[in-house]
C-alpha positions in Angstrom: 0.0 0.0 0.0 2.6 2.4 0.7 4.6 1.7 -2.6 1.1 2.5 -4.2 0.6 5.8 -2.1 4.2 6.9 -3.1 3.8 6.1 -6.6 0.2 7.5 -7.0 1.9 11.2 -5.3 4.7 10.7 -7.5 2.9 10.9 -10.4 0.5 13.5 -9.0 3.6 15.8 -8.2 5.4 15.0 -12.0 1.7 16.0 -13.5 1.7 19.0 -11.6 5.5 19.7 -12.5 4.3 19.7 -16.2 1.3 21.4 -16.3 2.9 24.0 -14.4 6.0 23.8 -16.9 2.9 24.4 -19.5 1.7 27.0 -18.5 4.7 29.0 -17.7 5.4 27.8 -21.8 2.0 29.4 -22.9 2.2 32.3 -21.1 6.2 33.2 -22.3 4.7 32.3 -26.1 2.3 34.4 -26.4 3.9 37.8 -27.5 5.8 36.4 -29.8 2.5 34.6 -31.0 0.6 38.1 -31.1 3.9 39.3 -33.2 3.6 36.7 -35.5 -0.2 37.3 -36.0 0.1 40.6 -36.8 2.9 40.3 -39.0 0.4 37.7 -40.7 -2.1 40.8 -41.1 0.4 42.9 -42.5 0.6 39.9 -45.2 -3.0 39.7 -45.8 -3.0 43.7 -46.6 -0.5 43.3 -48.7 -2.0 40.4 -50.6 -5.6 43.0 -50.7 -3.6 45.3 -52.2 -1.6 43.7 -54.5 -4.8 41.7 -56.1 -2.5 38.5 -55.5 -4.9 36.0 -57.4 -5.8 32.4 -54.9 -2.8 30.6 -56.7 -0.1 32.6 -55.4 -1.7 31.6 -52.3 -2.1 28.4 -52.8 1.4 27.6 -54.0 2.5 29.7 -50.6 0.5 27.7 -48.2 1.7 24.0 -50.1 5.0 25.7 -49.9 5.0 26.7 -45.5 2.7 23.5 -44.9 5.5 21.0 -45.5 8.2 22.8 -43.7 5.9 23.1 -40.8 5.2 19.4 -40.5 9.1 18.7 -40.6 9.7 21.5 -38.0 6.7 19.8 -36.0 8.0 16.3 -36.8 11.7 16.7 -35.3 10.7 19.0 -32.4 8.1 16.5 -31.2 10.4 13.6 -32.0 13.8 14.6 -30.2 11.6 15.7 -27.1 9.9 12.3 -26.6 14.0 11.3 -27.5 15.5 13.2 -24.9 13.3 12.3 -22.1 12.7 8.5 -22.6 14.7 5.2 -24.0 11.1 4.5 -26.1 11.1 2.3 -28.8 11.7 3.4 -32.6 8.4 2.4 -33.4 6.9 4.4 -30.6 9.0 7.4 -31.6 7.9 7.7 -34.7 4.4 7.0 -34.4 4.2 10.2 -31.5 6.6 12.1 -34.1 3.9 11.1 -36.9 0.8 12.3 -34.7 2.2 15.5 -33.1 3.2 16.7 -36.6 0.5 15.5 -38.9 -2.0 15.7 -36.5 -1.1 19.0 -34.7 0.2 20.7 -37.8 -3.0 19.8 -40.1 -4.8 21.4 -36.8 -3.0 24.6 -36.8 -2.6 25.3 -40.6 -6.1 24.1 -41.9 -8.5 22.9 -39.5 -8.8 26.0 -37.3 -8.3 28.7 -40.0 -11.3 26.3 -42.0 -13.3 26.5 -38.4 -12.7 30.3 -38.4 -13.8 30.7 -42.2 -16.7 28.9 -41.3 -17.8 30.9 -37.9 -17.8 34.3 -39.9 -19.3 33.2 -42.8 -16.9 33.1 -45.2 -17.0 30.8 -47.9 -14.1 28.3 -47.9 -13.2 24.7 -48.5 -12.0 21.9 -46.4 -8.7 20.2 -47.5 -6.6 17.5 -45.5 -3.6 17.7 -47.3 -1.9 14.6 -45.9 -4.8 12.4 -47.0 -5.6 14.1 -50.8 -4.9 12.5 -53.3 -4.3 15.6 -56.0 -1.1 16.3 -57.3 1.0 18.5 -55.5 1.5 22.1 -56.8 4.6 23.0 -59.0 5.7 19.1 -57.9 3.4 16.6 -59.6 3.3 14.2 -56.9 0.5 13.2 -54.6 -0.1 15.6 -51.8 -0.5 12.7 -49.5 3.5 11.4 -50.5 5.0 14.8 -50.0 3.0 15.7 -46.5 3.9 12.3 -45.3 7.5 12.4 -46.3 8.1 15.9 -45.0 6.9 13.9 -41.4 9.7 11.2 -42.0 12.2 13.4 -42.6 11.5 15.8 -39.8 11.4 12.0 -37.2 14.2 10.8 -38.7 16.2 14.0 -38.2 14.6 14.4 -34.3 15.1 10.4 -33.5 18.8 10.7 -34.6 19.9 14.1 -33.8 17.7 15.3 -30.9 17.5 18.9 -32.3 14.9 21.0 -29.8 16.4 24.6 -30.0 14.5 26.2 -32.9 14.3 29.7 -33.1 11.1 30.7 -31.5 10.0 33.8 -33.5 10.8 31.4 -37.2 8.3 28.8 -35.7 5.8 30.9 -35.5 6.3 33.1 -38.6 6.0 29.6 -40.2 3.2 28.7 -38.3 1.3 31.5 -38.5 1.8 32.3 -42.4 0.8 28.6 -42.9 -2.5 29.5 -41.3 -2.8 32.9 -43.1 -2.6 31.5 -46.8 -4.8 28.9 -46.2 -7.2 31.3 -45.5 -6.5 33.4 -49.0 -5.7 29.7 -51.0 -9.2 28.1 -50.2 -11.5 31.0 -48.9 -13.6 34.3 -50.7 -14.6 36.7 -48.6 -14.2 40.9 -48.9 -11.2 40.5 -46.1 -11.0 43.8 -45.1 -13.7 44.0 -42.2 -12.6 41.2 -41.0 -8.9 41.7 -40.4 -9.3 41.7 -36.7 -11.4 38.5 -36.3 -8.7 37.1 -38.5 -6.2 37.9 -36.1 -7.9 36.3 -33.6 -7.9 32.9 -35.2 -4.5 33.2 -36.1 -3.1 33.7 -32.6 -5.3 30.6 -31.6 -4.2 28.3 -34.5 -0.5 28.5 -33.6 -0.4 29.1 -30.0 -1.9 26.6 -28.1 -1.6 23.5 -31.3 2.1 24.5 -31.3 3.2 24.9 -27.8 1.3 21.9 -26.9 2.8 19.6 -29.8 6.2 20.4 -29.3 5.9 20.1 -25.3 2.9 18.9 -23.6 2.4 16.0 -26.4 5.4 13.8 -26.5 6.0 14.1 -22.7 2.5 12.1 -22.2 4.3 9.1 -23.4 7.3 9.8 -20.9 6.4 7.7 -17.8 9.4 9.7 -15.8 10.8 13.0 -16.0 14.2 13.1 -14.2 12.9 15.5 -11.3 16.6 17.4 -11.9 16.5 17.4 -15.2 15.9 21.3 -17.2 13.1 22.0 -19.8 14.5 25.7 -20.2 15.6 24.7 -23.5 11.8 24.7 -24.5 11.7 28.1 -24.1 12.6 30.1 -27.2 12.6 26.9 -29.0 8.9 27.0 -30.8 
């Protein structure tokens, strides 16, 4: 009974540990996630005024998308790397979740869920599951999405690479989100500039922060109480 009542507070006190550790993460992300929204703004003014037709979006969003899922893809990987001895096929199955999964939420369901709250009309596209050639490539979307995963596990499993710059995540991140919403939506943009800003800060902070941190340590049973997340600071 005791060995249960230790273990049981154990775990209690490492949950605690973490979600305070998240939290602290959120909080210290969040103007540079404001920064990165607004600099997505500035893009979407830029694109009203230039009259940049829905290709040049298109080509930019299939172009940020894939980097993205790599960046997502080797952060997620080398965290779950550096804080448990995991098997490979348990490594790449959390690196193949947290980027696909978490990166597909940030760059197209949530700006798709925001086009659809204020009206505006735009389409829903999975990129990692379509089957339509790939622009200025040729090649199934669902092969290059995929592959941009692989690459960024393989690179995380092997090189255990977690100090990003912060501030290039999230320009990444954001811009991702910001295209998709020029590539697949109509809509007289101007009005709604602010609400758009809105849904960008949401689509990149909390998917983000939570892929590359809270997500792969959910499969790490211990967390060496001395051991030091500040790396995870500036890394996103």
């Amino acid at each position: 009974m005791t060995g249960t009542c230790s273990s049981s507070s154990g775990s209690a006190r490492t949950a605690s540990i973490m979600l305070r550790r998240i939290l602290r993460e959120l909080k210290a992300h969040a103007p540079f996630t404001a920064l990165g929204a607004a600099s997505g703004i500035i893009v979407m003014a830029i694109i009203l005024i230039t009259d940049a037709p829905a290709s040049v979006s298109k080509a930019v969003f299939y172009t940020l998308h894939p980097l993205h899922v790599v960046l997502s893809a080797l952060v997620t990987t080398a965290m779950y790397r550096r804080y448990s001895h995991g098997h490979l096929w348990a490594a790449v199955l959390i690196g193949f979740a947290g980027s696909i999964g978490i990166a597909t939420l940030s760059d197209a369901v949530i700006p798709y869920l925001g086009g659809a709250l204020l009206n505006i009309d735009i389409g829903f596209h999975l990129p990692f599951i379509e089957t339509e050639a790939f622009p200025y490539l040729g090649i199934p979307k669902w092969i290059v999405i995929n592959s941009a995963a692989a690459i960024g596990i393989a690179i995380g499993y092997w090189k255990q690479v977690t100090k990003i710059p912060h501030f290039g995540h999230v320009l990444l991140s954001t811009w991702a989100s910001l295209f998709y919403f020029t590539a697949f939506g109509t809509a007289s943009w101007g009005p709604l500039l602010p609400l758009i800003f809105v849904f960008l800060f949401l689509a990149v902070w909390l998917p983000c922060c939570l892929s590359d941190i809270a997500f792969p340590l959910l499969f790490v049973r211990k967390v060496a109480g001395g051991q030091d997340m500040a790396y995870t600071s500036h890394h996103h």
